[in-house]
Z-matrix of the N, CA and C atoms (Angstrom, degrees):
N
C 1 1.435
C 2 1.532 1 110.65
N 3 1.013 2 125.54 1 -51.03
C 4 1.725 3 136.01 2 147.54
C 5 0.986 4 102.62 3 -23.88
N 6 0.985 5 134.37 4 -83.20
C 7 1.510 6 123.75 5 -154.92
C 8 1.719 7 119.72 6 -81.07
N 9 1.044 8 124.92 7 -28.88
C 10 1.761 9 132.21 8 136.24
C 11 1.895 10 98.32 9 -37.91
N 12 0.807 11 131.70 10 -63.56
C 13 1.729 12 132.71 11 -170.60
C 14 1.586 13 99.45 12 -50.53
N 15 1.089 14 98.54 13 -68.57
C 16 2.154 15 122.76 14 -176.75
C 17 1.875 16 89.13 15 -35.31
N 18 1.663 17 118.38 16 -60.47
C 19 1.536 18 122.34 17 -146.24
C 20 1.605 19 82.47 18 -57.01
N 21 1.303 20 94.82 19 -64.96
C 22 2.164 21 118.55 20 -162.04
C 23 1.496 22 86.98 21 -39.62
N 24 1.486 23 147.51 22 -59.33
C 25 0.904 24 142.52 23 176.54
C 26 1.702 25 131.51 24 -52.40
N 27 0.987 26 116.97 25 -36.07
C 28 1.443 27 121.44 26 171.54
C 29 1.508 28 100.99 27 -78.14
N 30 1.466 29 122.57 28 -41.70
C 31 1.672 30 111.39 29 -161.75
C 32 1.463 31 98.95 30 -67.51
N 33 1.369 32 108.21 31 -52.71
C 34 1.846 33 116.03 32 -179.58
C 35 1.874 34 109.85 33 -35.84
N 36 1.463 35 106.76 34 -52.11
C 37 1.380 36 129.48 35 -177.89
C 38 1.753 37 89.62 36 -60.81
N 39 1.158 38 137.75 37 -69.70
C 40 1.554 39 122.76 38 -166.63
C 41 1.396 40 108.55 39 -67.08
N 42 1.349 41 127.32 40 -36.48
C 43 1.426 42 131.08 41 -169.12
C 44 1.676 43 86.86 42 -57.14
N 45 1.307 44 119.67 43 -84.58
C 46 1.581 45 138.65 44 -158.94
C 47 1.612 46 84.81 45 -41.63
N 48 0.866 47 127.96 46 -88.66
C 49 1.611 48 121.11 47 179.34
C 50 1.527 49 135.30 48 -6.37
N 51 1.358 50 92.64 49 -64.47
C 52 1.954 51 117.98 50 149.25
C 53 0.669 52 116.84 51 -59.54
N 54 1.591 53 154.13 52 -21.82
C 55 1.121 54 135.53 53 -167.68
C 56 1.886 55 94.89 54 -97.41
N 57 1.394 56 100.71 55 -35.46
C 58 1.474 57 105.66 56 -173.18
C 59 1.211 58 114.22 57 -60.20
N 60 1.499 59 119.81 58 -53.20
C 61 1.452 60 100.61 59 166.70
C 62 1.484 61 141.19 60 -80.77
N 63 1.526 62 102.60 61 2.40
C 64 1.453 63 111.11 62 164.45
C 65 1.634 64 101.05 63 -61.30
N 66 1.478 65 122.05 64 -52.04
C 67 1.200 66 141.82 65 -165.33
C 68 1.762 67 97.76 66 -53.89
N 69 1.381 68 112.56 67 -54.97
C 70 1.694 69 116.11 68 179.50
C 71 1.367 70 110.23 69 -45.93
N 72 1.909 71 115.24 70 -53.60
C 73 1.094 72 119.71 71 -154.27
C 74 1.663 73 117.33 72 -83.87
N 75 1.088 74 116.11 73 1.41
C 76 1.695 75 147.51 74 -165.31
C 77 1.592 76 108.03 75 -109.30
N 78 1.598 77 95.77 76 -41.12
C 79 1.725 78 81.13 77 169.98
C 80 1.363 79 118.91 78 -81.70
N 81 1.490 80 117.22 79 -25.71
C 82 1.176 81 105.15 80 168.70
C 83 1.269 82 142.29 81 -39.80
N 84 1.595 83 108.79 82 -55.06
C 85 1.099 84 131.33 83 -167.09
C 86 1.668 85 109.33 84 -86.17
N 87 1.778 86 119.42 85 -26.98
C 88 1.467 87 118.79 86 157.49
C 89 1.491 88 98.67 87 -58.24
N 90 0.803 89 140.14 88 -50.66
C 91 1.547 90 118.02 89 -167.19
C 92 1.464 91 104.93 90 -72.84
N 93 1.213 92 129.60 91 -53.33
C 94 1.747 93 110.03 92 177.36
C 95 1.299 94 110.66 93 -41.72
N 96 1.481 95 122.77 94 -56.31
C 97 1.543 96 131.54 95 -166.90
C 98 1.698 97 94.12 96 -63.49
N 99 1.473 98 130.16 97 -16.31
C 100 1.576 99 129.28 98 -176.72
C 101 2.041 100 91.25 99 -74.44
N 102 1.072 101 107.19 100 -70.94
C 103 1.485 102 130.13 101 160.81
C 104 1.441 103 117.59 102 -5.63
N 105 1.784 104 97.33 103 -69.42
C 106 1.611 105 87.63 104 170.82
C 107 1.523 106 128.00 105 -94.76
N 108 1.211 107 116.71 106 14.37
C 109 1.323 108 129.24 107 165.73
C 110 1.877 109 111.60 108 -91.38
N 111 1.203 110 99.72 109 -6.59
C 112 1.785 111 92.19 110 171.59
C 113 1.494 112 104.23 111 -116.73
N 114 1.384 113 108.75 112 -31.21
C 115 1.955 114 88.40 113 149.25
C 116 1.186 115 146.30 114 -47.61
N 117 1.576 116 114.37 115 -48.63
C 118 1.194 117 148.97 116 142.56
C 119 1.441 118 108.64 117 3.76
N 120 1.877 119 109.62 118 -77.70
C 121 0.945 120 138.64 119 -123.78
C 122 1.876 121 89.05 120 -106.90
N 123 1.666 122 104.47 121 -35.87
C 124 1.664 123 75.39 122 165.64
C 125 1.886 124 109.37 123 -116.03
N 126 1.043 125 121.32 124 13.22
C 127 0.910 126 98.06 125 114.81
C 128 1.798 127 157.15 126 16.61
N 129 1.049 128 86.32 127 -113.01
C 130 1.840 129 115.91 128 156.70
C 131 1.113 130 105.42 129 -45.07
N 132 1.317 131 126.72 130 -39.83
C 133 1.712 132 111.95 131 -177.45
C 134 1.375 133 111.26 132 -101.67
N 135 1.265 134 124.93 133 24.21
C 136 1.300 135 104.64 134 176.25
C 137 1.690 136 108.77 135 -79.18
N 138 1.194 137 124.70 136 -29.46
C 139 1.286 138 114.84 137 -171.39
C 140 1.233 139 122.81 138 -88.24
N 141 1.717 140 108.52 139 29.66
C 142 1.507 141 124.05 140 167.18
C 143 1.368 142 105.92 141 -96.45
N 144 1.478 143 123.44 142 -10.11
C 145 1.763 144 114.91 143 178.92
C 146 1.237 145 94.64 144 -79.97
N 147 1.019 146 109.80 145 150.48
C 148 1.499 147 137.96 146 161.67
C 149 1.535 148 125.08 147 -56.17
N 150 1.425 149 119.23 148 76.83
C 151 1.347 150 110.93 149 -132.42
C 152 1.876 151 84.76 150 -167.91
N 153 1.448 152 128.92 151 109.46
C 154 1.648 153 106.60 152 173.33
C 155 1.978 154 106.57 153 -75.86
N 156 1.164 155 82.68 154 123.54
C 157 1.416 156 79.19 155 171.07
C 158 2.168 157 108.39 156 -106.01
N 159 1.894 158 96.60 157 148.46
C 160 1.164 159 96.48 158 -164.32
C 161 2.063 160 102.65 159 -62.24
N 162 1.555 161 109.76 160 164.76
C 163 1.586 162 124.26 161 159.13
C 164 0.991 163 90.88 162 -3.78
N 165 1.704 164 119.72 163 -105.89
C 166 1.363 165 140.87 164 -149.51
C 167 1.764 166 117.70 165 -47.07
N 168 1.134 167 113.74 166 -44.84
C 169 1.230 168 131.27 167 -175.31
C 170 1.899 169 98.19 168 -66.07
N 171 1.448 170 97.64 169 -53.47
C 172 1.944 171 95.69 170 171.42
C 173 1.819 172 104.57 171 -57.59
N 174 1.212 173 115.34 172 -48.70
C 175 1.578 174 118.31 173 -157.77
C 176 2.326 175 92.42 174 -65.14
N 177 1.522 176 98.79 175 -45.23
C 178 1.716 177 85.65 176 -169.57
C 179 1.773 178 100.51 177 -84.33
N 180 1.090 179 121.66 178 13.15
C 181 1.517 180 117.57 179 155.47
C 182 0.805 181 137.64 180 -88.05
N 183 1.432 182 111.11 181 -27.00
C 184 1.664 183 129.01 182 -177.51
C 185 1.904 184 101.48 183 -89.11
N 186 1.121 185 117.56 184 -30.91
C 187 1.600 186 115.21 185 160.05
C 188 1.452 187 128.42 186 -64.52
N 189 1.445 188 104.49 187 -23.59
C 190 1.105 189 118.56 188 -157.52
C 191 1.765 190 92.26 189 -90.96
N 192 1.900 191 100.59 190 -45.82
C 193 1.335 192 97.78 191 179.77
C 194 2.135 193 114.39 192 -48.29
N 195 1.312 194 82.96 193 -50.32
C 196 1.727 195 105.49 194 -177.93
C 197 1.734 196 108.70 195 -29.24
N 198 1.399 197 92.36 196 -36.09
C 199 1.594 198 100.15 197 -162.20
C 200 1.484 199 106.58 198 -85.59
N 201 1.335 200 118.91 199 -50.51
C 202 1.499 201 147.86 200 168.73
C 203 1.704 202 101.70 201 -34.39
N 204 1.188 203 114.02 202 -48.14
C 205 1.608 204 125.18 203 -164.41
C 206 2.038 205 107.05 204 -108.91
N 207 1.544 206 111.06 205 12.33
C 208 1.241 207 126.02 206 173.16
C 209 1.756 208 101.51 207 41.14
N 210 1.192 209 117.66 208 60.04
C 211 1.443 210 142.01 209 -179.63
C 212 1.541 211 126.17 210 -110.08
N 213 1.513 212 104.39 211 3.01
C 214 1.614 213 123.97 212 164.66
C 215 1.213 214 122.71 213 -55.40
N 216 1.002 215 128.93 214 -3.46
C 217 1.975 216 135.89 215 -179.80
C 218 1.460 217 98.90 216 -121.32
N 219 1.316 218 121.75 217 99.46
C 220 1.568 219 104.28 218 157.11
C 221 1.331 220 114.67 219 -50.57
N 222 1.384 221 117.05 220 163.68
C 223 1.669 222 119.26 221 -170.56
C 224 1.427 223 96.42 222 -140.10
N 225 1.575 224 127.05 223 -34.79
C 226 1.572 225 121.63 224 168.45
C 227 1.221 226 128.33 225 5.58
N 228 1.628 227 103.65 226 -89.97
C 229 1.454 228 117.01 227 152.67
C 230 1.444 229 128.42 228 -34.82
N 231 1.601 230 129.21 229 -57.10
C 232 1.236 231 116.42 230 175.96
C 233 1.457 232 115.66 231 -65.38
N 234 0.997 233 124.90 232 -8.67
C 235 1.581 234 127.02 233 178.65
C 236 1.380 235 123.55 234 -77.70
N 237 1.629 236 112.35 235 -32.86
C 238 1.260 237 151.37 236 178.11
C 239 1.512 238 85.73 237 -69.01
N 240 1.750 239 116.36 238 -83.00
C 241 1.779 240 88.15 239 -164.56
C 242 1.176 241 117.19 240 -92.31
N 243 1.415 242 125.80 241 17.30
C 244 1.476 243 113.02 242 154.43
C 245 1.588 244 107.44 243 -61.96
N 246 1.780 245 117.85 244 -45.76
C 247 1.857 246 92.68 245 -158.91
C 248 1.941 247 84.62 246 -82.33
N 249 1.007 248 128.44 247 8.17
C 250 1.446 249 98.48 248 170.51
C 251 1.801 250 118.89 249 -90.79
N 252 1.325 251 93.12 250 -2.42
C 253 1.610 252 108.77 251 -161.18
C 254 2.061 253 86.79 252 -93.87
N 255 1.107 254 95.43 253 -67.52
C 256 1.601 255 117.26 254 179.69
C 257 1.772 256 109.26 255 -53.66
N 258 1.186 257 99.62 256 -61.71
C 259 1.275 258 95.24 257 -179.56
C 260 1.793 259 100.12 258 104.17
N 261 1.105 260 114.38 259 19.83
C 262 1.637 261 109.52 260 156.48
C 263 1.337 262 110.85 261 -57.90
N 264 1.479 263 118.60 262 139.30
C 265 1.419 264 128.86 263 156.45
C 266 1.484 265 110.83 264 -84.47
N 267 1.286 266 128.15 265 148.01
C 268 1.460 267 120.68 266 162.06
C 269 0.976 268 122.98 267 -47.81
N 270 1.220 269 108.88 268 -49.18
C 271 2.077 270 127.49 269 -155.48
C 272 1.240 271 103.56 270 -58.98
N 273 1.911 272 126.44 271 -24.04
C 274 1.481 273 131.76 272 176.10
C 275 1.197 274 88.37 273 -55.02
N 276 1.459 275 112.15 274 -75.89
C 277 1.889 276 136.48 275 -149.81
C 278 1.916 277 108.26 276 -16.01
């Protein structure tokens, strides 16, 4: 029975250990990934100042917005033959 007690005791002791520095090495990297999600985010708004910005600068904002707002899959089409598949009416929508 001791020695079943001793095992339960060492595994608990490595788990808690492991978990702790999983825990260290996770916050790190949530905060960078915090970091580039508030760049990101203004970012995206710069081309709400009042400000002409040139072609290119509109064309890598509006991708950038695309990306910001997880808008990389058109869905148009799948929407189209889902209500023809389904049989949604609009007039619900």
């Amino acid at each position: 029975m001791q020695a079943q007690a001793d095992t339960v005791g060492e595994n608990a002791t490595f788990f808690a250990s492991g978990s702790f520095l999983v825990q260290i090495a996770l916050a790190g990297s949530l905060s960078l990934l915090w970091g580039l999600i508030n760049a990101l985010q203004l970012l995206t708004h710069f081309p709400m100042v009042n400000v002409k910005w040139p072609e290119n600068a509109m064309t890598y904002y509006s991708a950038l917005y695309e990306l910001a707002n997880l808008d990389l899959v058109p869905t148009d089409m799948l929407e189209e033959k889902l209500n023809e598949e389904v049989g949604i009416d609009e007039e619900y929508e």
